[in-house]
C-alpha positions in Angstrom: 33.0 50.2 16.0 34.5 47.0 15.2 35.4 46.2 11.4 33.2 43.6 10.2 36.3 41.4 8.6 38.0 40.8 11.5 35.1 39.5 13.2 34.8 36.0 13.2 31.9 33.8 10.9 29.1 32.1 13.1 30.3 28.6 13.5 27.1 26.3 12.2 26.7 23.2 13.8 28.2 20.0 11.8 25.1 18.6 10.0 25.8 14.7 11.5 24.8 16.3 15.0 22.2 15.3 16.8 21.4 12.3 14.6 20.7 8.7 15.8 23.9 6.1 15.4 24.0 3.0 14.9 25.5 0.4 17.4 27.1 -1.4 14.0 28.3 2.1 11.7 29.5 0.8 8.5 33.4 2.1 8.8 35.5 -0.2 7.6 36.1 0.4 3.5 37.0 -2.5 0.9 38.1 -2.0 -2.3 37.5 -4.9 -4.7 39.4 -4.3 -8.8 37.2 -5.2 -11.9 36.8 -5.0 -15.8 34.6 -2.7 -16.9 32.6 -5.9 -18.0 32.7 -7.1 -14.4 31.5 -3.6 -13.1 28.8 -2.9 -15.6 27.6 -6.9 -14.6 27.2 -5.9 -11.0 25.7 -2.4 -11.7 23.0 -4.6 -13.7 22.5 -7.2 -11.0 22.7 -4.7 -7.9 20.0 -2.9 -10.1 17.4 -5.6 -10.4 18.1 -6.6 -7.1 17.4 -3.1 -6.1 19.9 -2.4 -3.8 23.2 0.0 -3.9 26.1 -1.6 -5.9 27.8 -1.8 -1.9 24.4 -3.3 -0.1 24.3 -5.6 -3.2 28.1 -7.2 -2.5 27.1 -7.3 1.0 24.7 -9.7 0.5 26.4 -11.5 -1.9 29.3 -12.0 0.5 27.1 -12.5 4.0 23.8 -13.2 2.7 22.1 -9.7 4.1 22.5 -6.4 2.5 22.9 -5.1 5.9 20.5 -2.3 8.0 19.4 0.7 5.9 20.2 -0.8 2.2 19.0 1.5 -0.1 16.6 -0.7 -1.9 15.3 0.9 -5.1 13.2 -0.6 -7.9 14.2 -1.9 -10.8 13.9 0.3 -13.9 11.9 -0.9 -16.2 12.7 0.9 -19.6 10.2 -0.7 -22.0 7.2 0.3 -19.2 8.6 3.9 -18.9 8.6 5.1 -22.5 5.1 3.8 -22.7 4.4 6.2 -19.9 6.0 8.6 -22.4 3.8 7.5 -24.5 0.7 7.8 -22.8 1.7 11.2 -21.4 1.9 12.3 -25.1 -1.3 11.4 -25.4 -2.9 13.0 -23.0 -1.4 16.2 -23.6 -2.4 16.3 -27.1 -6.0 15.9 -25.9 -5.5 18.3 -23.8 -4.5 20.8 -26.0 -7.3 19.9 -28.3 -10.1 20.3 -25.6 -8.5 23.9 -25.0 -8.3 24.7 -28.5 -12.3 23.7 -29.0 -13.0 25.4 -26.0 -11.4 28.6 -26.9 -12.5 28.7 -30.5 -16.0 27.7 -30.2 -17.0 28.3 -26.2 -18.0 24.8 -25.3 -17.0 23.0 -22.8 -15.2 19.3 -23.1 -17.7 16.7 -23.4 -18.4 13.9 -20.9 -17.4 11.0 -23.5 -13.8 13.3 -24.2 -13.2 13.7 -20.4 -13.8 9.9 -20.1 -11.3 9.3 -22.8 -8.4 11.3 -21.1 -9.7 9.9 -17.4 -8.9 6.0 -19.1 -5.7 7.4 -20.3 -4.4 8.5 -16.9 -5.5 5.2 -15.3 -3.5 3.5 -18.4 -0.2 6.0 -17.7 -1.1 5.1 -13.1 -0.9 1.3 -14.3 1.8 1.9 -16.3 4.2 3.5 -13.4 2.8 0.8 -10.7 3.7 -1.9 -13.4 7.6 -0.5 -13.6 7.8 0.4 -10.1 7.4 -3.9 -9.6 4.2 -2.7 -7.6 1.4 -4.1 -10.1 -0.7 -6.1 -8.3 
């Protein structure tokens, strides 16, 4: 019987393999120095641009962030914490239609359940609204 420590570990395929290239890979590296000012600027901008700090230089430098950017949307911390908010809300609601239904057997009425159905379309038009997707 062999001993199992000499015996050599399954080789697992490289996880790259088997993937589609590109014609035009992105292998060529630049390396630009900044302030902290400078970097915290093009954080910020590459942010509301929504693009990745190197897809946003790209297009700053050639006018195209280039094939697959990450695009990503802009945060919006002012819309978020009124989700927060909202999401409060609606839990507390929640927790008081469970406590009336457990202490006095009654279901939720339809003008509560209307109340926390409002709430949630506030909280949906909230997220669409800092997601840029409001329409």
């Amino acid at each position: 019987m062999k001993n199992e420590a000499s015996s050599p570990r399954p080789k697992h395929a490289a996880p790259w393999r088997g993937r589609r290239r590109v014609e035009d890979a992105k292998n060529s590296f630049i390396s630009v120095r900044c302030t902290a000012k400078e970097r915290t600027a093009i954080d910020e901008a590459a942010s509301q641009a929504g693009l990745s700090i190197g897809a946003y230089l790209r297009a700053q430098a050639l006018g195209k962030p280039g094939p697959r950017a990450r695009r990503r949307p802009p945060i919006e911390r002012e819309k978020l914490a009124q989700v927060l908010g909202h999401l409060g809300k609606i839990a507390s609601n929640i927790n008081q239609l469970a406590h009336a239904f457990n202490g006095k057997g009654r279901p939720p009425g339809l003008a509560e359940l209307r109340a926390l159905r409002d709430e949630i379309v506030q909280i949906r038009d909230a997220l669409m609204t800092a997601l840029g997707r409001d329409n």
